[in-house]
C-alpha positions in Angstrom: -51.8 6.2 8.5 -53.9 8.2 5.8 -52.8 12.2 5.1 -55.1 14.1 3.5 -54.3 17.8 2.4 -54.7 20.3 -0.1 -58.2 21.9 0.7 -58.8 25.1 1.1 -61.3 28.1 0.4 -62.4 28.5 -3.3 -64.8 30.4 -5.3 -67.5 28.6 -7.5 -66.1 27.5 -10.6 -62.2 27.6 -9.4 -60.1 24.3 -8.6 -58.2 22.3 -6.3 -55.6 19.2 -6.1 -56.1 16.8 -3.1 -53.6 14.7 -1.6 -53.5 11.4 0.0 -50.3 10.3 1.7 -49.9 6.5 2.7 -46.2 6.5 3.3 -46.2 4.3 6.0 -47.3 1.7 3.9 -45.7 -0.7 1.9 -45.4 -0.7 -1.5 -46.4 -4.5 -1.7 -49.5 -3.5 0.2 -50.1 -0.3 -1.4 -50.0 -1.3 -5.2 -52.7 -3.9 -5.1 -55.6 -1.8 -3.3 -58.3 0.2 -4.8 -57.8 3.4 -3.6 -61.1 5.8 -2.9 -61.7 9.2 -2.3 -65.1 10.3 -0.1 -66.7 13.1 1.2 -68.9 14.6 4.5 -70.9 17.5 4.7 -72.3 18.8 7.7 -75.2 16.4 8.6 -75.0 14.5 5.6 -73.0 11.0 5.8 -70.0 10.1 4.4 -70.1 9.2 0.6 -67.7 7.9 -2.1 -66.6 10.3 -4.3 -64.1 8.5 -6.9 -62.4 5.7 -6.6 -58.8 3.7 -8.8 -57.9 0.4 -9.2 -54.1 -1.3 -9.2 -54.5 -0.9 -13.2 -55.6 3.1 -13.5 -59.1 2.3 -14.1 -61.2 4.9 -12.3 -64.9 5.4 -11.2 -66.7 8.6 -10.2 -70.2 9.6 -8.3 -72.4 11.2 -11.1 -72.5 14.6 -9.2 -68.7 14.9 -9.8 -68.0 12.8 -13.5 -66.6 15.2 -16.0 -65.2 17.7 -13.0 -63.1 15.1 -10.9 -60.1 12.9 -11.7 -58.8 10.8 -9.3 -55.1 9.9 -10.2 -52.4 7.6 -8.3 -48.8 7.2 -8.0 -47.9 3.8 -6.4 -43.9 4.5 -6.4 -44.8 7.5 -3.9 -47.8 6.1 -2.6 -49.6 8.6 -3.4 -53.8 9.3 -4.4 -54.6 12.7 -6.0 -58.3 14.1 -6.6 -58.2 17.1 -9.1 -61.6 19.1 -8.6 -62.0 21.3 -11.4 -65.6 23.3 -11.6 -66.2 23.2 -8.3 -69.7 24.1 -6.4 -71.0 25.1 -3.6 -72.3 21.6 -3.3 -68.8 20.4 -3.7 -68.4 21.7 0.0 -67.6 19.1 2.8 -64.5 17.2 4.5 -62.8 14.9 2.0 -61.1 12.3 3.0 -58.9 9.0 1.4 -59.4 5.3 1.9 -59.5 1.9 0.8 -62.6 0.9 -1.2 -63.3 -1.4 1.4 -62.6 1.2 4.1 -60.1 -0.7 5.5 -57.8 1.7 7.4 -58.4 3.9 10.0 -59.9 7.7 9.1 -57.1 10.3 8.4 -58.4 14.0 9.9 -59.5 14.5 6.2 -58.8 18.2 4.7 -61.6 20.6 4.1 -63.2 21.7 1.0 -65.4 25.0 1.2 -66.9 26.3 -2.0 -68.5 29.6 -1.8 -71.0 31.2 -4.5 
């Protein structure tokens, strides 16, 4: 089970630290995956946002490089997505998963950027 939270209502510019809690999993099946971060806007589909491998090496969309950092901390099975200078354009549901999208969907935790 994938918990996302740590959304919220922020101005253009401001920031925000998102959280993705897989405590149900094992650590043995935890450590090894690539973990991603994506995103949904109203009427726009799903799209990867940042992404981590088992060895801290990290990949990012180009509409977010320089602003995101996606972080992870396999002893609390944890993935983090720091959003600093965020947009309006930034605005959608974010949500965690495999690379492979593998799990089922967590509920996801809201983003909403206003101008």
């Amino acid at each position: 089970q994938l918990v996302e939270s740590g959304g919220g209502l922020v101005q253009a510019g401001g920031s925000l630290r998102l959280s993705c809690s897989a405590s149900r999993m094992i650590t043995s099946v935890f450590n090894p995956k690539v973990w991603a971060w994506y995103r949904q806007a109203p009427g726009k589909q799903r799209e990867l946002v940042a992404s981590i491998m088992s060895t801290k090496s990290t990949t990012y969309a180009d509409s977010v490089k320089g602003r995101f950092t996606i972080s992870r901390d396999n002893s609390r099975k944890k993935v983090y997505l720091q959003m600093d200078s965020l947009k309006p354009d930034d605005s959608a549901v974010y949500y965690c998963n495999t690379l492979e999208e593998t799990l089922p969907w967590g509920q996801g935790t809201q983003v909403t950027v206003s101008s």
